[in-house]
N, C-alpha and C positions, 0 to 999 in steps of 0.2 A: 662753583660747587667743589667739594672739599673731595679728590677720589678715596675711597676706602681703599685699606690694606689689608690684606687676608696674611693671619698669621698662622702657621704648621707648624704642630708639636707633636715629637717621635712618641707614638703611641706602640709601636714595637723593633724590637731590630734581632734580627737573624742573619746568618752567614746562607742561606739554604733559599733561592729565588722561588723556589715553588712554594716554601712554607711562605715567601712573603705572598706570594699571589692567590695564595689562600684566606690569607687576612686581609688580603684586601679586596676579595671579592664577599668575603662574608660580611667586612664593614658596609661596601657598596650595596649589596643587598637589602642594607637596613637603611636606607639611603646616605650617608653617611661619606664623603666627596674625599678621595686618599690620594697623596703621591707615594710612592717606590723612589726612591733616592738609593743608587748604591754609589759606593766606595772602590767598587770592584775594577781592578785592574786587569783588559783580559789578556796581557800578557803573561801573566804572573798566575799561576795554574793553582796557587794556593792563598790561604785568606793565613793573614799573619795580624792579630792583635787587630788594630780598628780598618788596616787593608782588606777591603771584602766583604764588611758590615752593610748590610741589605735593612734602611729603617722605612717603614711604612709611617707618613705623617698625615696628620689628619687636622680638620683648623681647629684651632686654641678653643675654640666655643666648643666644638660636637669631643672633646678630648673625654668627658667625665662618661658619654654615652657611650663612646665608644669601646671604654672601659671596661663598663658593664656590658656590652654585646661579648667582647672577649671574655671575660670570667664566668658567664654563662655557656657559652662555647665549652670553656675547662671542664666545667660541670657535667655536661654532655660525653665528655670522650670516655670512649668504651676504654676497657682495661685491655692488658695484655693475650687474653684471650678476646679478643671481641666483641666480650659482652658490656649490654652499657651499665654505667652506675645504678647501684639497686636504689629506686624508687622513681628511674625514669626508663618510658615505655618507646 
């Protein structure tokens, strides 16, 4: 039998570990299977160009889903006052 390979494609990247653990508990909840891959040096107290880049991957197949969980997510966030975008409840 021939073993399959699971391929992960950076579906997002942040410097900021709680923003990643936000999108990856929002992908996980739609069932949607992520790694957290950082770059992050923890010697080094600052993120310098790709040193510190925090990418959430997700497999090449659920990429296009995941997409859309994200830009629906966008659509959702309240504005600077806290209130959500007008025509959702």
């Amino acid at each position: 039998m021939e073993k399959k390979t699971t391929r992960w494609t950076d579906v997002y990247t942040t410097y900021d570990e709680s923003e990643a653990a936000i999108i990856q508990g929002l992908l996980e909840s739609e069932g949607i299977s992520c790694l957290v891959e950082s770059s992050r040096v923890s010697q080094i107290p600052v993120s310098v160009g790709k040193i510190g880049e925090i990418k959430v991957l997700v497999h090449t197949e659920d990429f296009a889903k995941a997409a859309r969980i994200m830009e629906a997510a966008r659509a959702r966030k309240p504005d600077e006052a806290g209130r959500p975008p007008s025509g959702v409840e």
